[in-house]
C-alpha positions, 0 to 999 in steps of 0.5 A: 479343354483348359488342361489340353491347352496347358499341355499344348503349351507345356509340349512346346517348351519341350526341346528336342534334340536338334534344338539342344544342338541348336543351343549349344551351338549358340552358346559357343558362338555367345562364348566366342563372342564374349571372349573376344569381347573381353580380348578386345577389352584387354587390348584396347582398354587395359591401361585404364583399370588398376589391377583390382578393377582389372581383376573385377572384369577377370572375374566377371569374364570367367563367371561369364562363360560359366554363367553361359554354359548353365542357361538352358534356353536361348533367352538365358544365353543373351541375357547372361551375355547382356548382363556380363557386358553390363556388369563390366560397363559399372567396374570404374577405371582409374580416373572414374576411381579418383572421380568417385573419391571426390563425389563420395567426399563431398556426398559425406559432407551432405550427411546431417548438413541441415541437422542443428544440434541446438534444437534437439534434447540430448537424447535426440541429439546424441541420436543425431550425432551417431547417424551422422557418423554411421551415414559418413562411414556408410558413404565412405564404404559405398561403391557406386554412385546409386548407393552413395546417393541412396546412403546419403538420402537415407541417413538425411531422411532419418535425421528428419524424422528425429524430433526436436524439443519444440516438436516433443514438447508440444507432443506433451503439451497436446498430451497433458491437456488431453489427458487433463480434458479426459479427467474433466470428463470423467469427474 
């Protein structure tokens, strides 16, 4: 019965040639639909992307249609089509850009902002030193908000983790007297 069932189900996923008609049919009202959607953009909204910004939602116009034409289920069409107009929604325009330089400098500043040399051993200190210029220079290639925010808590979060002298000399202070005790014990 359970193989019955699963052939049931995998009989219905079958697409008939009517239903191929169907979804072509579909995907050429959903490409129709994105090119005018991108025309509409153009035409409307042009004048508020850079030419690199522009020649993004180009390209995403292109792999767009592409992207319709390789889906085999009426589900993939919407969901290409759905991701596309997404897609376009993250391409910044100019004052966004100018916007995000702001945010991206003021998040580099936040890179090691609590990190006080002066609590550290060289060895943690110079390790500090380096992830602080790797999370700047990190922030300063980021190219959304989400990855600025997530480079900067990761870099921050690795610098807490660094250990400083009070830290590891108590770790070896713990360590003499245990090793201390254990020869006590054994002798």
């Amino acid at each position: 019965q359970e193989r019955l069932a699963t052939f049931e189900a995998d009989l219905q996923k079958i697409m008939t040639k009517a239903d191929y008609n169907r979804l072509d049919q579909y995907k050429t009202a959903k490409k129709a639909e994105l090119n005018t959607y991108f025309a509409d953009l153009e035409t409307q909204s042009r004048a508020l992307y850079d030419d690199e910004s522009w020649q993004q939602i180009v390209t995403l116009h292109t792999e767009g249609l592409a992207l319709i034409d390789s889906v085999s289920t009426f589900e993939g069409v919407d969901n290409a089509v759905a991701g596309v107009k997404f897609a376009v929604a993250n391409v910044l325009t100019i004052e966004e850009k100018a916007g995000f330089a702001e945010y991206r400098s003021a998040a580099a500043a936040k890179v090691g902002k609590d990190f006080n040399e002066a609590l550290y051993r060289d060895a943690e200190r110079a390790q500090g030193l380096a992830l602080i210029q790797a999370g700047k220079e990190a922030v300063a290639n980021a190219t959304t908000y989400a990855e600025v925010d997530a480079v900067v808590a990761d870099y921050n979060a690795r610098l807490a983790a660094l250990k400083t002298n009070a830290q590891l000399t108590e770790e070896e202070t713990a360590a003499a007297e245990q090793e201390k005790t254990e020869e006590d014990s054994s002798s």
